[in-house]
C-alpha positions in Angstrom: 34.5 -22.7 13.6 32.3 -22.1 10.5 29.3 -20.2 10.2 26.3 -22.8 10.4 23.8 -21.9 8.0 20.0 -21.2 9.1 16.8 -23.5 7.7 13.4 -23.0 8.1 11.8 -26.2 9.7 9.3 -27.9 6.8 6.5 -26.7 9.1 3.6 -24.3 9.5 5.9 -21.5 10.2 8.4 -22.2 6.8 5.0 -21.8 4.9 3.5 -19.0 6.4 6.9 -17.4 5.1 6.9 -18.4 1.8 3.7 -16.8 1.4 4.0 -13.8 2.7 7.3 -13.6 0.4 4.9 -14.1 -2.5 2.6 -12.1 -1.4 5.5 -9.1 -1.5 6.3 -10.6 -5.1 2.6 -10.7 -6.5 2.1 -6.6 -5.0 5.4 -5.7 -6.8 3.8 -7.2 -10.3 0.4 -5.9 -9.6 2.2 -2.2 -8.8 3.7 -2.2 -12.7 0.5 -3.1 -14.0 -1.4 0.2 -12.9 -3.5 1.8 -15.4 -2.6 5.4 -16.6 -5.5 7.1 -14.5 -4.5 5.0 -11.1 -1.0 6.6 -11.3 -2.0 9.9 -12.0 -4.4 9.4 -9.4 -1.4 8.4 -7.1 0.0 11.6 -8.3 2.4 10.8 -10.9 1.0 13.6 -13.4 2.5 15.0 -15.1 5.3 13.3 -16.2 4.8 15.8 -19.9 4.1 19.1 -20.7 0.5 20.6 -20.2 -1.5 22.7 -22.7 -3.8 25.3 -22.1 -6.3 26.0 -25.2 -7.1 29.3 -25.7 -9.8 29.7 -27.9 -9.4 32.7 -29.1 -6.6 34.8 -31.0 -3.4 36.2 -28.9 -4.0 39.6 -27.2 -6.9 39.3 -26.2 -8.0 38.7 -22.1 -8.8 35.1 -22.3 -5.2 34.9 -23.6 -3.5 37.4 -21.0 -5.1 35.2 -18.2 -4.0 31.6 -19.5 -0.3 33.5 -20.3 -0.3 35.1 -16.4 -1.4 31.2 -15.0 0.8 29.0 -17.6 3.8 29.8 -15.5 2.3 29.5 -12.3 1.7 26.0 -12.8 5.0 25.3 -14.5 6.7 26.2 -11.4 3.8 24.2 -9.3 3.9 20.9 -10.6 7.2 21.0 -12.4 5.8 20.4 -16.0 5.6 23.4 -18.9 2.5 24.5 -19.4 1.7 25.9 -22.9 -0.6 28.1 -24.5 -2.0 27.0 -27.7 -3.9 29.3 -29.3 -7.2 27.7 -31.3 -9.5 30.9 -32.5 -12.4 30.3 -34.5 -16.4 30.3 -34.3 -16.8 32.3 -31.2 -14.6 29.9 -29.1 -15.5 27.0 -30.4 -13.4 25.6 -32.0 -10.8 25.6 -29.5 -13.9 23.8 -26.9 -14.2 21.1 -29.4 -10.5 20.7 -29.5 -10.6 20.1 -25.8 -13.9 18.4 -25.5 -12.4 15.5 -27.9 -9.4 15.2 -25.9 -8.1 12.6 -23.4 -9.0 13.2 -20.0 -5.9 12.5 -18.4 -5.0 15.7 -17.7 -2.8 16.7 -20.4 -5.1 19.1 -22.0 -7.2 22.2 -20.7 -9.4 25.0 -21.8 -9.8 28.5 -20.8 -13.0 28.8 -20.6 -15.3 31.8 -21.2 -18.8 32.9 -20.7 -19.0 32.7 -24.0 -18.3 28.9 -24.6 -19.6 27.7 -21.5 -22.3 30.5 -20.7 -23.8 31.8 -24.3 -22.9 29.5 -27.2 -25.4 26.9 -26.2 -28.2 29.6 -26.6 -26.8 31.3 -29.5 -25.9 28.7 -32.2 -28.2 26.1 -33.3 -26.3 23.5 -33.0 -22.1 23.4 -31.1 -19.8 21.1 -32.1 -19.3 20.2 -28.2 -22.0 20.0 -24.8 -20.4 22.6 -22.4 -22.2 20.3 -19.4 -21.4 16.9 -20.4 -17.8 17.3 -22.2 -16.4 18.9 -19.5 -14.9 18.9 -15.7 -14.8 22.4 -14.5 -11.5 23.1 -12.5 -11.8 26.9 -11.1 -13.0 30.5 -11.9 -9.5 32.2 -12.6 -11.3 35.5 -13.1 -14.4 37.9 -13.8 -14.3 41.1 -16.1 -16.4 43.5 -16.6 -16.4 44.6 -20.3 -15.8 48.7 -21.7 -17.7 50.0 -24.2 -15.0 52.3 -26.2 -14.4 54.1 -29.3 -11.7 55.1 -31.6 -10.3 58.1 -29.2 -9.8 60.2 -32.9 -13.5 59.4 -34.5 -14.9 59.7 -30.8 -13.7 63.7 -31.0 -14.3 64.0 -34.7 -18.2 63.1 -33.8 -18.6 65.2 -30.9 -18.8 61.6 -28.9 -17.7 62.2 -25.0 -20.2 60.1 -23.3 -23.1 56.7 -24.0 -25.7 59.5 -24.7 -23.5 61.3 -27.5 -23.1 57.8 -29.0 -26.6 56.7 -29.1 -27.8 60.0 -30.5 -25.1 60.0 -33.3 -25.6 56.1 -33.9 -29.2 56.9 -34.4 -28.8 60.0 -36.7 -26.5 57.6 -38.6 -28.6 54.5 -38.7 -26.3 51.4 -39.7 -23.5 53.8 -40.7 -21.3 52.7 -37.6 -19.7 49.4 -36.7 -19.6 47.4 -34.0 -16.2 45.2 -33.4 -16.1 42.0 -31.1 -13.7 39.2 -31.0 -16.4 36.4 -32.5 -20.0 35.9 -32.7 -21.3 34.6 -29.4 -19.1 36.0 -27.0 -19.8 38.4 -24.2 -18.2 40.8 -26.4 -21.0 40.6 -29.0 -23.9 39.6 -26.8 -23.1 43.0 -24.9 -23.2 44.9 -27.8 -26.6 42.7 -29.0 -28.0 43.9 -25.5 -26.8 47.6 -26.4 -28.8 47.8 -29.4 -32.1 46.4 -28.2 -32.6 48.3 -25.1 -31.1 52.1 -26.9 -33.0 51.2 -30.4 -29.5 51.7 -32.4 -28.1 49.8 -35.2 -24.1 49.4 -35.4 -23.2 46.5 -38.3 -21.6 43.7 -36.4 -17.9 42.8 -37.0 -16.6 39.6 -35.4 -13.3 38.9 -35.1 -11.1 35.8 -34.3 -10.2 37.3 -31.0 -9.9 40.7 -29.4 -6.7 41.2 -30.3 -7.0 41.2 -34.0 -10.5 43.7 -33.4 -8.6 46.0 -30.9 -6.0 46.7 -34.1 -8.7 47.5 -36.5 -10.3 49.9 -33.3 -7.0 51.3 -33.0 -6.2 52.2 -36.9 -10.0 53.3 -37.0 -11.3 51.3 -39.1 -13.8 50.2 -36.7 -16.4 52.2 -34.5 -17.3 50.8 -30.9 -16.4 47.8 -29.2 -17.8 46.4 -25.6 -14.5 44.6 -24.9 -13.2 42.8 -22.2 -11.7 45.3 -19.8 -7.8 44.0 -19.7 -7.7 43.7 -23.2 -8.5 47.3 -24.2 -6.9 48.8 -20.7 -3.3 49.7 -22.3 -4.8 51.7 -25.2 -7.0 53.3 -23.0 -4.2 54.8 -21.1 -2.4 55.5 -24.3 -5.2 57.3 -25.6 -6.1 55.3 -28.4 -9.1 54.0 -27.2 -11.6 56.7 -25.3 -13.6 54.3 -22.7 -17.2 55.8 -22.6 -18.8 53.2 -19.6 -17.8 49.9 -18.3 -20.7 47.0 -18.8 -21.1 46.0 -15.3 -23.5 46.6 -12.7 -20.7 48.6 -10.4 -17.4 50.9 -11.7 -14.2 49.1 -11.9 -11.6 50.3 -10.0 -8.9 49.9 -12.2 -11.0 52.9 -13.9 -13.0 54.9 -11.5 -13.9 57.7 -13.9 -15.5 55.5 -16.0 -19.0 55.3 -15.5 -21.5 52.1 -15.8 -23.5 51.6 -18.9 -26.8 52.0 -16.7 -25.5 54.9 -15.1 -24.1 57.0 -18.1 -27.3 55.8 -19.9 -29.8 56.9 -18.1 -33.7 55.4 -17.8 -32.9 53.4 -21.6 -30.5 51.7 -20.1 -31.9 50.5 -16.4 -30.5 47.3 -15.3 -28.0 47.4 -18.2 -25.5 44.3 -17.1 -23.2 42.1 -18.8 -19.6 41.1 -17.6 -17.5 38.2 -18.5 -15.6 35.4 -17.0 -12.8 33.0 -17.5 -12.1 29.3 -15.8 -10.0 26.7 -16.6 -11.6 22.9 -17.8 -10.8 19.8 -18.0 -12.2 17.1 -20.6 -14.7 14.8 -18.7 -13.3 11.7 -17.2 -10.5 13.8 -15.7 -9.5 12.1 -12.5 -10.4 14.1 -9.7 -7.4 14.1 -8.2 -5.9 16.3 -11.0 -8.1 18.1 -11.1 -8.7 19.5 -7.2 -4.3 19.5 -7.5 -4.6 22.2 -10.0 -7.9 24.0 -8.6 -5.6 24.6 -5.6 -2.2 25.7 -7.1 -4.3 28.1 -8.9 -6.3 28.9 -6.1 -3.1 29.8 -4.6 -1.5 31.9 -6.9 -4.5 34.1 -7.7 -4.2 34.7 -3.4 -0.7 36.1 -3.4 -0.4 39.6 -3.3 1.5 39.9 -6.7 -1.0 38.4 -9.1 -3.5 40.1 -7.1 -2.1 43.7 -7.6 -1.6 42.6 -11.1 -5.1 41.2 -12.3 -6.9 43.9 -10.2 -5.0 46.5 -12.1 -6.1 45.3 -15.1 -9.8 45.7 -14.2 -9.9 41.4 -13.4 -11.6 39.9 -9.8 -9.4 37.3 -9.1 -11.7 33.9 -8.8 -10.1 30.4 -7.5 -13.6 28.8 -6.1 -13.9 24.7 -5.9 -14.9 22.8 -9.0 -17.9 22.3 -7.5 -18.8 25.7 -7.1 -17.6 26.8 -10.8 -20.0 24.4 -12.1 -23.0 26.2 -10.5 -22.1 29.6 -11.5 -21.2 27.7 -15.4 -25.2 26.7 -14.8 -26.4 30.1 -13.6 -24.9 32.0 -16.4 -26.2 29.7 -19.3 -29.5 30.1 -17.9 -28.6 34.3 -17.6 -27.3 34.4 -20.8 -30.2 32.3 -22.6 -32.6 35.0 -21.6 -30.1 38.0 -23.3 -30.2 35.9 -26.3 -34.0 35.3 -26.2 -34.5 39.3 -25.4 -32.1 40.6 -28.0 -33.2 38.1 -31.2 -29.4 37.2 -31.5 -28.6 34.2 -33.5 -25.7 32.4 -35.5 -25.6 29.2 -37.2 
């Protein structure tokens, strides 16, 4: 006997099917017309490679910490991430490069004091607002900064310690120089906050970047530098570099010899303090979704007992906070920082 084939009775119940079967049709069209930020936010990012601006010059800390996280997140979310180095202007050019960019993810900044704590006081006018421009994403780390010397004109000038250096930089007004890896950053502005509380002159060099300034400290043909801690740590244990006091309020451990600024300084130097910090950002208009996903794969890496050893070793406090909690200390250190560059007259434009 044949099969006897089933119809729907032309009735209430045959309609209530057909809708429903074009209601199943209508969510399948409406699905393929989702904008770029709904499917990101439904987690589709990234479906392309990520870039992190650095914006400074290789070799220096803000690059070492964007290079240690780059393959973190590659291995996180599946997607390269790549460093593109965009040095210029204290940092600023490489903000602007990310300020202008799309938010959808496919472009972030390592951040620094400098771009998103001290620019906005220092030059007249920036090129990007560190508030508005940007979402913050996490603190990957805080620094302090080393004041050190070329180990070989350190010994030639009888140099061993901060007062040995302020007494021959002020028998020798303006006859040393002072390196730093751009105008405006924390590498300056400590050197700026040096000079006005010790009453010594060093001619400023900037830099593109600390690595470019740490080879000119290491041939000698610059002075002193108040460099970021990781950056100047292998030639300090190569004894290139002679590391005379770290900037901070506490000694590092990653160089317990070394004393603080304030503490090597003595009464001139009270309440001497001026470390740095790097954070990832995102341009504004970043869904949110990205960006508490990559909050919290960094958040986990900087936990694991590996990246810890290795960042703590280089004189760096692991960070990972919320995006919420990034943004206040972003607002508490421009409003820090604003005061240095009121106290110490430090300007650019």
């Amino acid at each position: 006997m044949a099969p006897t084939s089933l119809r729907l009775p032309a009735t209430s119940s045959r309609r209530r099917a057909l809708a429903a079967a074009a209601s199943v049709v209508a969510l399948a069209c409406a699905a393929t017309l989702l904008t770029p930020s709904t499917a990101q936010a439904q987690g589709a990012w990234p479906t392309k490679p990520v870039r992190i601006v650095v914006p400074f010059a290789p070799g220096g800390t803000t690059d070492i910490l964007a290079r240690a996280m780059a393959p973190e997140l590659s291995r996180a979310f599946g997607q390269q991430f790549i460093v593109d180095n965009r040095a210029g202007a204290g940092g600023n050019v490489g903000a602007e490069v990310v300020a202008k960019s799309p938010g959808d993810g496919y472009t972030l900044l390592m951040g620094t004091v400098g771009t998103h704590g001290i620019n906005r006081a220092l030059y007249s006018k920036l090129p990007y607002d560190p508030i508005k421009d940007f979402v913050p994403i996490t603190l990957v780390a805080a620094v302090p900064n080393v004041m050190v010397m070329n180990a070989e004109k350190a010994k030639a000038q009888g140099i061993t310690n901060v007062q040995d250096f302020i007494r021959v930089a002020k028998a020798n007004p303006g006859k040393m120089n002072m390196a730093s890896s751009g105008n405006g950053t924390s590498i300056h502005l400590a050197g700026e906050l040096f000079k006005s509380m010790t009453g010594t002159f060093m001619l400023h060099l900037p830099y593109r970047g600390s690595g470019p300034a740490l080879l000119d400290m290491v041939a000698g043909n610059a002075d002193v530098m108040f460099d970021n801690l990781p950056s100047s740590m292998a030639q300090i244990k190569a004894g290139k570099l002679t590391a005379l006091a770290v900037t901070s309020s506490e000694r590092s451990s990653a160089l317990p010899d070394v004393p603080t600024v304030e503490q090597a300084g003595g009464p001139t130097l009270k309440g001497y303090e001026a470390s740095s910090w790097f954070g990832l950002l995102a341009p504004a208009g970043t869904p949110p979704d990205i960006v508490n996903r990559i909050q919290q794969e960094v958040a986990k890496s900087l936990a694991t007992p590996a990246m810890k050893e290795r960042l703590v070793a280089q004189g760096a406090i692991p960070g990972g906070n919320t995006p919420a909690d990034f943004a206040k200390h972003i607002d508490s250190e421009h409003r820090k920082w604003a005061q240095v560059v009121k106290n110490s007259g430090a300007k650019v434009d």
